[in-house]
BAVOKE-69995 format. One line per 2 residues: number of its first residue (from 1); for each residue x, y, z of C-alpha. Coordinates in steps of 0.25 Angstrom, whole numbers, always signed. Example, Ala and Ser with C-alpha at 12.3 -4.5 7.8 and 13.67 -1.06 7.14 Angstrom:
// residues 2
1> +49,-18,+31 | +55,-4,+29
//
This chain:
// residues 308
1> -216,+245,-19 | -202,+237,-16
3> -197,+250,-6 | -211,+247,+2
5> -209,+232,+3 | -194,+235,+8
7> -198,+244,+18 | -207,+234,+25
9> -198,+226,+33 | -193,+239,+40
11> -208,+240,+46 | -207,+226,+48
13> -196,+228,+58 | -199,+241,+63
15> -212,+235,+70 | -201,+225,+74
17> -196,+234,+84 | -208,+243,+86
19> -221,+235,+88 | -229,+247,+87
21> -224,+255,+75 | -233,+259,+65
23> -229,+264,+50 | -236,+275,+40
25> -230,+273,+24 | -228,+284,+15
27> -230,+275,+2 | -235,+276,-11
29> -249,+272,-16 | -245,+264,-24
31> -239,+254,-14 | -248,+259,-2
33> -252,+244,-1 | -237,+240,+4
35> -236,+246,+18 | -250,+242,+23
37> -245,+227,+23 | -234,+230,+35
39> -243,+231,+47 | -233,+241,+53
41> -238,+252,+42 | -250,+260,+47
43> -253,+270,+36 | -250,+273,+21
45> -247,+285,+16 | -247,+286,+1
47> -240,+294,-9 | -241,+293,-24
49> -228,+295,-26 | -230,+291,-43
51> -239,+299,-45 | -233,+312,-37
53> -221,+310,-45 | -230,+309,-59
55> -239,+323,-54 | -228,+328,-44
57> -233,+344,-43 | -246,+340,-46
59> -257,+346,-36 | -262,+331,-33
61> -247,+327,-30 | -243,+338,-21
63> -258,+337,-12 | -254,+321,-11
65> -241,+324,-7 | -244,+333,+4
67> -255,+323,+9 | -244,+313,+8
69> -235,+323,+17 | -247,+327,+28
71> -250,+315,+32 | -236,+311,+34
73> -234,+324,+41 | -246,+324,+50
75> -242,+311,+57 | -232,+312,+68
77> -224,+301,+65 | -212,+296,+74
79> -204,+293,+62 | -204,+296,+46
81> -196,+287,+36 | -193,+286,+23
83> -192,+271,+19 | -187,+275,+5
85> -179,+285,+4 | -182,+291,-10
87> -187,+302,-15 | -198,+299,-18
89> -201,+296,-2 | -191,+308,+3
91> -200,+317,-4 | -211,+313,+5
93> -201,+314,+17 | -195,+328,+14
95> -209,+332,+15 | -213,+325,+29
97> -211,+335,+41 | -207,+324,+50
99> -192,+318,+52 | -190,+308,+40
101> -178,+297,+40 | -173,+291,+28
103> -160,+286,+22 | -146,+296,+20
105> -141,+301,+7 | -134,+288,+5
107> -146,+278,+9 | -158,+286,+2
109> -163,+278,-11 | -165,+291,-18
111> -156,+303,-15 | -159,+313,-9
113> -170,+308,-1 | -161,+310,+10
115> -165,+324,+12 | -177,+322,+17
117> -174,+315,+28 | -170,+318,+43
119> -165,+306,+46 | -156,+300,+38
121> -153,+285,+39 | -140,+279,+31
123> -145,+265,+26 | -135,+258,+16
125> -141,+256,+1 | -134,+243,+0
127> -144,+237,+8 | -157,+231,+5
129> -170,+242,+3 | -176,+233,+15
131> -165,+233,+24 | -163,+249,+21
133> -177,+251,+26 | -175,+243,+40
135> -163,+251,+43 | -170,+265,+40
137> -183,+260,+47 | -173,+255,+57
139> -165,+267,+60 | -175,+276,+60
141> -184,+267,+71 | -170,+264,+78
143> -167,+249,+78 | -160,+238,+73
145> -164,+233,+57 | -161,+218,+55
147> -159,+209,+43 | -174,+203,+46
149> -184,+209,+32 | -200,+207,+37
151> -209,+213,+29 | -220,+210,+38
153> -231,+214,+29 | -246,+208,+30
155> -254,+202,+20 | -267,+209,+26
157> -269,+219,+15 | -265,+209,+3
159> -277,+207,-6 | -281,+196,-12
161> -283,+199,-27 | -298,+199,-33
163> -295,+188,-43 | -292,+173,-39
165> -275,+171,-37 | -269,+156,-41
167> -269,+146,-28 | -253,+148,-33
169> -245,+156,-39 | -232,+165,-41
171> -232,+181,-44 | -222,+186,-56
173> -219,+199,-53 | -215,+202,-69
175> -218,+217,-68 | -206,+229,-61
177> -205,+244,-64 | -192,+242,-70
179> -190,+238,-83 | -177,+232,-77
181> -183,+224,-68 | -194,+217,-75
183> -189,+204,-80 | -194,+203,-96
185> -206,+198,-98 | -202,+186,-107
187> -196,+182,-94 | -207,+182,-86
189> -215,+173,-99 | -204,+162,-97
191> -207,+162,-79 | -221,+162,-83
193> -220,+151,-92 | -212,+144,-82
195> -223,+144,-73 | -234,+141,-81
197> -226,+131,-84 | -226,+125,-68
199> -243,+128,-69 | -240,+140,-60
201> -249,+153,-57 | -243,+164,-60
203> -247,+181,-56 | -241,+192,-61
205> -245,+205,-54 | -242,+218,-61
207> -242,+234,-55 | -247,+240,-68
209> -253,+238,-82 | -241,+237,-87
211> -236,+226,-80 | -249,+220,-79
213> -246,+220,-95 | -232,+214,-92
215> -239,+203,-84 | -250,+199,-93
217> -239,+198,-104 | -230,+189,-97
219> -241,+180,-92 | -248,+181,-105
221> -247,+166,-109 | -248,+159,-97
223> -261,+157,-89 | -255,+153,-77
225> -249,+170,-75 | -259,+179,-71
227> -256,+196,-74 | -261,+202,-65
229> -266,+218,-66 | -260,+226,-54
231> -265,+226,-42 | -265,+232,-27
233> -252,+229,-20 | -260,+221,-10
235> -265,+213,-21 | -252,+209,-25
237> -247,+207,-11 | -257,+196,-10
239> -253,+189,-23 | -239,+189,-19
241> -242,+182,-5 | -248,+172,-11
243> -240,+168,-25 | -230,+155,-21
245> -219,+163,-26 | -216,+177,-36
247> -206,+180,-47 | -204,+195,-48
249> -197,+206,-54 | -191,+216,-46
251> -201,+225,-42 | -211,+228,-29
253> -218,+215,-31 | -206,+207,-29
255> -203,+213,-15 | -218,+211,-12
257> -215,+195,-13 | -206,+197,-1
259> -216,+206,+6 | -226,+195,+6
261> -215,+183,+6 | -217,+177,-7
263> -206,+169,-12 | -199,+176,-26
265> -191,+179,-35 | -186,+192,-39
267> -181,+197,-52 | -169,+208,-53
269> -162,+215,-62 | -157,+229,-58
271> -161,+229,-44 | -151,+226,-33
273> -158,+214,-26 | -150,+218,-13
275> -155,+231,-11 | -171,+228,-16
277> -171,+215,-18 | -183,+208,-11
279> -180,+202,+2 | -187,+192,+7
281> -192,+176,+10 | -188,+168,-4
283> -185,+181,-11 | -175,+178,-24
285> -170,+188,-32 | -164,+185,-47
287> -156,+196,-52 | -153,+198,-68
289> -138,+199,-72 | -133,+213,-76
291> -146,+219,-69 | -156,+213,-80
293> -166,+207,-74 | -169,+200,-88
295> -154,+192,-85 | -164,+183,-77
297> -166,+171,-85 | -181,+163,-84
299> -172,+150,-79 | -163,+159,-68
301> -179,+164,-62 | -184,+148,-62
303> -173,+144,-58 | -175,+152,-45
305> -191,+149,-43 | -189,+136,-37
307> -178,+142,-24 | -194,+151,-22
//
């Protein structure tokens, strides 16, 4: 979800230059809901790229596939581009019969996705995943990238939740896919005692059942935290607009508080923060000693809350 997010503010400043320019998104269902918020995207084409990979010669799979492909195909498009420059994506580009540009062996994410581009664009991995995608999206449209990252998404297709939100609140982000990256749970007790302590609301969305288990263990003793089961990406969109601030681990939902200009603050451990970090308004980033995310003390993350 974070590659999605990061890929926004390269739309943003293509429609810059070109008022008229209009965008089709090869994504994956599970995040389907992400493009339709920039107003540059006119249609999504999904893939199920997990569960391709689970079934990947099953007859299901390949019919998907090939549908997938056609319609790509059957559009005359003026350019084709791959955004991530995996293999996971170049699989998909390898099989397109137009002209596809991505990154060079050296810039790719994953080699050799190279290979299936003919148009090979050299962008430094020690740059930012957002300014990456400007200078590809760039290059390939033939102007100048600058410094300035607009997401400029709209709130149009957020959805209010069916069950009734706190007139304020913040959003703990408690759950990633990495083990690494999630800060331990008698951490995120003591933050929730903090704020219970301050008579503040508190959500805490999760993505699976899981997580959802995660969160109704953490917020198990205060009824000022609210688990919340998973819901749509539009859903949470909507929550995170509206929370007065967010404390997050390292995961999609953290970016999604600088999509929708939320203040927070960001957990890290293992991640580099100047190659995914989030980037944004009032973004902070903590980051654990020794890549251990658990190196963030209780006092080091509310010693930051008041500077949101």
């Amino acid at each position: 979800m974070g590659d999605l997010m990061h890929a926004l503010p390269a739309l943003t400043e293509a429609k810059e230059h070109f008022k008229e320019i209009e965008f089709d998104w090869v994504v994956d269902k599970s995040f389907s809901e992400v493009p339709k918020w920039h107003p540059a995207v006119n249609k999504i084409i999904t893939t199920d790229h997990r569960n391709w990979k689970k079934q990947l010669l099953s007859p299901n799979s390949r019919k998907a596939f090939r549908s997938v492909i056609h319609e790509i195909n059957s559009t005359n498009y003026d350019l084709v581009i791959d955004m991530q420059n995996n293999l996971k994506s170049a699989l998909v580009s390898f099989m397109c019969k137009h002209q596809v540009i991505g990154m060079d062996s050296k810039s790719v994410r994953e080699y050799p996705a190279h290979f299936s581009y003919s148009t090979k664009i050299s962008i430094s991995k020690e740059l930012h995943a957002i300014t990456r995608q400007k200078i590809l999206l760039s290059n390939a449209l033939g102007y100048s990238t600058s410094s300035l990252n607009e997401y400029g998404v709209s709130d149009v297709e957020f959805k209010k939740p069916s069950f009734s939100l706190p007139n304020e609140y913040v959003v703990l982000v408690q759950n990633a896919s990495w083990k690494t990256k999630q800060w331990s749970i008698a951490n995120w007790q003591l933050l929730v005692k903090h704020f219970d302590g301050s008579g503040i609301e508190m959500i805490l969305p999760s993505g699976n059942e899981e997580e959802y288990q995660r969160a109704k263990q953490i917020s198990s003793f205060s009824d000022k935290a609210h688990a919340l089961k998973p819901l749509s990406l539009n859903e949470t969109a909507y929550i995170m607009k509206k929370a007065k601030f967010s404390v997050c681990s390292d995961t999609g939902l953290a970016h999604l508080s600088a999509v929708v200009g939320t203040p927070s603050l960001t957990l890290y451990g293992p991640t580099d923060t100047k190659l995914i970090g989030t980037e944004g308004i009032n973004q902070l980033h903590l980051v654990g000693s020794n890549n251990n995310i658990d190196s963030i003390s209780i006092d080091d993350v509310i010693n930051k809350l008041p500077l949101i």
